[in-house]
C-alpha positions in Angstrom: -23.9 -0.8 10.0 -22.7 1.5 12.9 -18.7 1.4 13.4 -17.7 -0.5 16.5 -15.1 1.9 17.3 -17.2 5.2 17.7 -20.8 4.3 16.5 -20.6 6.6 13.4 -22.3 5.2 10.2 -20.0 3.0 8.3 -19.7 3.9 4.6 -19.1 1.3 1.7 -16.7 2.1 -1.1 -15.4 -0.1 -4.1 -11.7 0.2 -4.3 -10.1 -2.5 -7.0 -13.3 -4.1 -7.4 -13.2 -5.4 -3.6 -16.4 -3.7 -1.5 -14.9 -1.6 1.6 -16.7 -0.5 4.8 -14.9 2.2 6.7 -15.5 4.6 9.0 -15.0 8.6 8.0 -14.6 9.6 11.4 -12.0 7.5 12.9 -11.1 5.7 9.4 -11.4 2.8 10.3 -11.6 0.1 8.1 -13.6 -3.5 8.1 -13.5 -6.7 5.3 -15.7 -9.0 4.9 -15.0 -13.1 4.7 -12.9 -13.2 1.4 -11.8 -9.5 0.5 -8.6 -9.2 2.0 -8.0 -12.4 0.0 -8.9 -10.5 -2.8 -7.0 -7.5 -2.1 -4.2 -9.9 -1.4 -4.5 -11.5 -5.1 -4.3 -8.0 -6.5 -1.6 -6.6 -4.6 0.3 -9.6 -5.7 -0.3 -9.3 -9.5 0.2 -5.3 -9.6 3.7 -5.4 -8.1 6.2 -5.2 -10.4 8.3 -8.1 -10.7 12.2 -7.7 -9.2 14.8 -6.6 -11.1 17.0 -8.3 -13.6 20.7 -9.3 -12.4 23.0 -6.6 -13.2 25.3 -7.9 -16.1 28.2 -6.0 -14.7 29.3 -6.0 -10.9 28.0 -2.7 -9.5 30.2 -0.1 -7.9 29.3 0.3 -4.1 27.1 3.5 -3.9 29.4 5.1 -0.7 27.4 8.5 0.6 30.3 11.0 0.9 27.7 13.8 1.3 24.9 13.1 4.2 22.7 14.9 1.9 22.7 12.8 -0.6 21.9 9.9 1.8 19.1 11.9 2.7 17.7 12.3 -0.9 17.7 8.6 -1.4 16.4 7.8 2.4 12.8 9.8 1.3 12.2 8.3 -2.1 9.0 6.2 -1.9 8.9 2.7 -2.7 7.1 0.9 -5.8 5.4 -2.1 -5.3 2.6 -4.0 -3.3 2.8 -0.9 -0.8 1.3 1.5 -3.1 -1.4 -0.9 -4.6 -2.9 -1.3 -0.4 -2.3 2.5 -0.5 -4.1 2.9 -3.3 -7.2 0.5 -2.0 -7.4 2.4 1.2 -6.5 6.1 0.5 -10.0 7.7 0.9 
């Protein structure tokens, strides 16, 4: 199958046990009928579930150094998000 984007041959990958056709030259990427479903059902049961309530109130985490607002502002996030980037990273 040529990629309607740029015409390149599309190459298929299995990622998660879902079948992916994407493009390596303008990575693009195309499902067929029922895989995003798929990918949907196993982003849903890899994310990990929300925290517990705290048992104790929490102190308000006030930056008095920007730099430490920084640090936290850069941290990458856990969850469904990594799981899609983990499908399409190729």
């Amino acid at each position: 199958m040529q990629c309607p984007i740029d015409g390149t041959q599309l190459v298929i990958t299995d990622r998660s046990g879902v079948e992916i056709d994407y493009c390596p030259q303008c990575r693009g990427v195309w499902l067929d009928r029922g895989e995003l479903d798929k990918i949907i059902e196993r982003a849903e049961a890899y994310a990990t579930p929300p925290p517990a309530p705290p048992s104790q109130p929490q102190v308000s985490r006030g930056y008095d150094d920007p730099r430490q607002m920084q640090h936290h502002r850069g941290k990458k996030k856990n969850g469904m998000g990594s799981l899609l980037g983990d499908i399409f990273d190729f």
